[in-house]
Residue, then its C-alpha position, 0 to 999 in steps of 0.5 A: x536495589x533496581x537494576x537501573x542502580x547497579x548499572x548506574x553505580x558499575x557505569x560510575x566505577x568503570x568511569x572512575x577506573x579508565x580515570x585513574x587509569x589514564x593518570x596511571x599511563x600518563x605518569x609512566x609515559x618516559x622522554x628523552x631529549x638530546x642535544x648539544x644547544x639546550x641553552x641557547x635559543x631553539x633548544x631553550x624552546x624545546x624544553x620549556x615544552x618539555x617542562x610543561x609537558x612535565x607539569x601538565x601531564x605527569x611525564x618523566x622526561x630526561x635531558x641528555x647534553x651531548x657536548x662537542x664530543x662528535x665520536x660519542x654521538x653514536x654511543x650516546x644514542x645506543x645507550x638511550x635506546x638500547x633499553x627501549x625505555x623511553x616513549x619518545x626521543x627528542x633529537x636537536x641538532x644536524x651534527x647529530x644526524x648521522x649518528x641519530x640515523x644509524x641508532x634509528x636502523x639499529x634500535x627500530x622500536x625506539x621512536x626517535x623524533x627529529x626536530x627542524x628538518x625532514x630527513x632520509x630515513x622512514x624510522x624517524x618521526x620528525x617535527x618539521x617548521x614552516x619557517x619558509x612561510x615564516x620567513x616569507x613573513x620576515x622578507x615581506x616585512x624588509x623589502x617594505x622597509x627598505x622600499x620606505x628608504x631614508x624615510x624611516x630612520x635608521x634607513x638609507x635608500x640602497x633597497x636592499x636587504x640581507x641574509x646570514x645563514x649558518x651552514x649551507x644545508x637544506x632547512x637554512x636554504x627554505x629560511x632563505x626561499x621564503x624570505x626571497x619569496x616573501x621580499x619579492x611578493x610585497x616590494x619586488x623592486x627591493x634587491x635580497x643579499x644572501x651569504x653563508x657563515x658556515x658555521x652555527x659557533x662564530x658570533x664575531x663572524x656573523x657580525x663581520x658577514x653583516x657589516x659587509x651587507x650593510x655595507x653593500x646597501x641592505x639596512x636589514x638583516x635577517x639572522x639564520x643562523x644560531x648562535x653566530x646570529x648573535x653577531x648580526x644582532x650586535x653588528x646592527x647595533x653598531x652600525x645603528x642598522x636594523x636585524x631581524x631575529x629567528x627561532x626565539x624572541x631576540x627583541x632584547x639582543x639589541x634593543x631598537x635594532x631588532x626590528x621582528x623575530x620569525x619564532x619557531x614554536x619549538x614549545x608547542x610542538x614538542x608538547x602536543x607530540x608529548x600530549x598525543x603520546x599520553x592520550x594513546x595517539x599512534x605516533x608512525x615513525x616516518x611521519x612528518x608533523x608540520x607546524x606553520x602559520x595557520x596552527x602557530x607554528x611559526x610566527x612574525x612577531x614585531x619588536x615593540x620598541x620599533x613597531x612604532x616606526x613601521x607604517x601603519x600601511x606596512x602592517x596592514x599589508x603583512x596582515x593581507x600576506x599572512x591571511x592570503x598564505x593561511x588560506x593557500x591564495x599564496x603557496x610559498x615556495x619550499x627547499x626539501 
C-alpha cells in the first residue's frame, strides 16, 4: 500500500471518528427550562424550540413548571443546579427573577439563560428581544390607521391609539417606547394612550382598561400584557374595535379585530443558544444575545382576515420604516 493510501484511509477515519464524536457530545448536551407560563403564548414559543432543538439535535432537554408557588422558587433553582448537570437553564418569567439571581451567585458554574430582559447580574446569560423595534412597527402601523379615521371601517376619527401593559417593569416600558416612537415616525398628529394593568393574570381587567381607551377615542389597542392581553383581544371584539397582539401570533383570538401581531421569536432564539451549546460554541454568562428585526428576531406580522382593509400606501410605508430601522437610518429608542 503507498503512503499516499495509508494517509488517505487515516484521513478518512479521523473523519469518521470527529463524525461520531459530534453525534456523541450532541446527544449528551442536557437542558433545562423553567417556568410558570409553558402554556400560554411566550412559554408556548420557547418550547417549540426546545422540541426542535430536541429533534434536530439530539438533545435531552427537561421542562420544569414551577406553579404559583412563590416561596419554592428558590428551591426549585438550587435543585437544578446543585448537581450541575444541566448544559443550559432556560428561565421565563420576572417573578422568578429574585429567586433565579440568587441560585446564579449561589451555583456560578450553572449557565442560567434569562429569556426577555437583561438584568443586573454578570452570571446570567440572557436572550434579550428587540421588542422596542418591534413595537416601533406596531405604533407605525396605529398611528396610520388611525390617521385614516372613519375612512377605513371599524374606525372613528379620535386619532387616537392605545397601550395596556401588564406590570410597570422595564422590559413592558421599552414595548411602550417603541411603539411611541414608532406612532410618531409615521403620523405624529395621532395622540398614544398608555396605562398599566398591573398584572400579567386578570383578562377581565385588561379587557375593562381598553374599553376605557376606546372609550377615550383609541380604535386600536396594543396588548402587552400575557395573559391579561387576552382581555384587550376580546374587548375589541366587542366593541367591534381593532387590537393588536404580541409575543405569539393572536390573529385567532378574535377574528377580524386583531389587526397585527408584534412576534418575539422565542422558538429561534432558544434553538440557535441550544445549537451553539452542540457545536462547541462558548456561551459567557453575562453575555447578552439580542434577537431584532434585521435577523427575525422580532416581527409585524398583519392578520390576514384584515390586511385587506389596510391601504396599500400603509403597507408601503411600513416597508420603508422597517428597512430604514434594519439598516440603523432610524435608531428606535430603548428602556434598559
Amino acid at each position: 500500500m503507498s503512503s499516499w493510501s495509508r494517509r488517505l484511509i487515516a484521513l478518512c477515519g479521523a473523519s469518521a471518528f470527529a463524525l461520531v464524536a459530534t453525534a456523541a457530545s450532541a446527544k449528551e448536551v442536557s437542558i433545562a427550562a423553567i417556568s410558570g407560563y409553558f402554556a400560554q403564548g411566550f412559554g408556548v414559543a420557547i418550547v417549540d424550540g426546545l422540541k426542535k432543538a430536541e429533534k434536530d439535535l439530539g438533545v435531552k432537554v427537561k421542562l420544569i413548571d414551577t406553579g404559583n408557588r412563590a416561596l419554592d422558587y428558590e428551591e426549585q433553582f438550587n435543585n437544578v443546579a446543585k448537581d450541575g448537570s444541566y448544559d443550559l437553564v432556560f428561565v421565563m418569567g420576572w417573578e422568578l427573577v429574585d429567586a433565579l439571581q440568587k441560585t446564579a451567585a449561589a451555583y456560578p458554574n450553572t449557565k442560567f439563560v434569562f429569556i426577555d430582559g437583561v438584568l443586573d447580574s454578570k452570571t446570567i446569560i440572557y436572550a434579550n428581544f428587540a421588542q422596542n423595534q418591534g413595537s416601533f412597527m406596531a405604533g407605525a402601523l396605529a398611528a396610520m390607521m388611525a390617521e385614516k379615521g372613519s375612512a377605513i371601517e371599524g374606525l372613528g376619527d379620535g386619532k387616537a391609539i392605545g397601550f395596556v401593559g401588564g406590570r410597570d417593569i422595564p422590559v413592558i416600558r421599552d414595548f411602550l417606547g417603541g411603539y411611541e416612537a414608532g406612532a410618531k415616525a409615521a403620523a405624529p398628529d395621532v395622540r398614544v394612550d398608555s396605562v398599566f394593568a398591573g398584572t400579567f393574570d386578570d383578562p377581565a381587567k385588561g379587557s375593562e382598561l381598553t374599553m376605557a381607551l376606546y372609550g377615550q377615542g383609541a380604535d386600536i389597542v396594543y396588548n402587552v400584557a400575557g395573559p391579561t392581553g387576552e382581555g384587550v383581544m376580546q374587548a375589541s371584539a366587542a366593541a367591534e374595535k381593532y387590537s393588536i397582539g404580541v409575543d405569539v401570533d393572536q390573529c385567532a383570538i378574535a377574528p377580524g379585530h386583531v389587526m397585527a401581531s408584534m412576534l418575539k421569536k422565542a422558538d429561534i432564539a432558544v434553538y440557535s443558544l441550544v445549537k451553539d451549546v452542540v457545536d462547541g460554541k462558548e456561551i459567557a454568562p453575562g453575555s447578552v444575545h439580542t434577537y431584532d428585526l434585521a435577523s427575525g428576531g422580532v416581527e409585524l406580522k398583519l392578520c390576514p382576515d384584515v390586511e385587506g382593509k389596510i391601504p396599500a400606501d400603509v403597507k408601503a410605508k411600513l416597508e420603508t420604516l422597517k428597512a430604514d430601522v434594519v439598516s440603523g437610518k432610524i435608531v428606535v429608542p430603548t428602556v434598559k
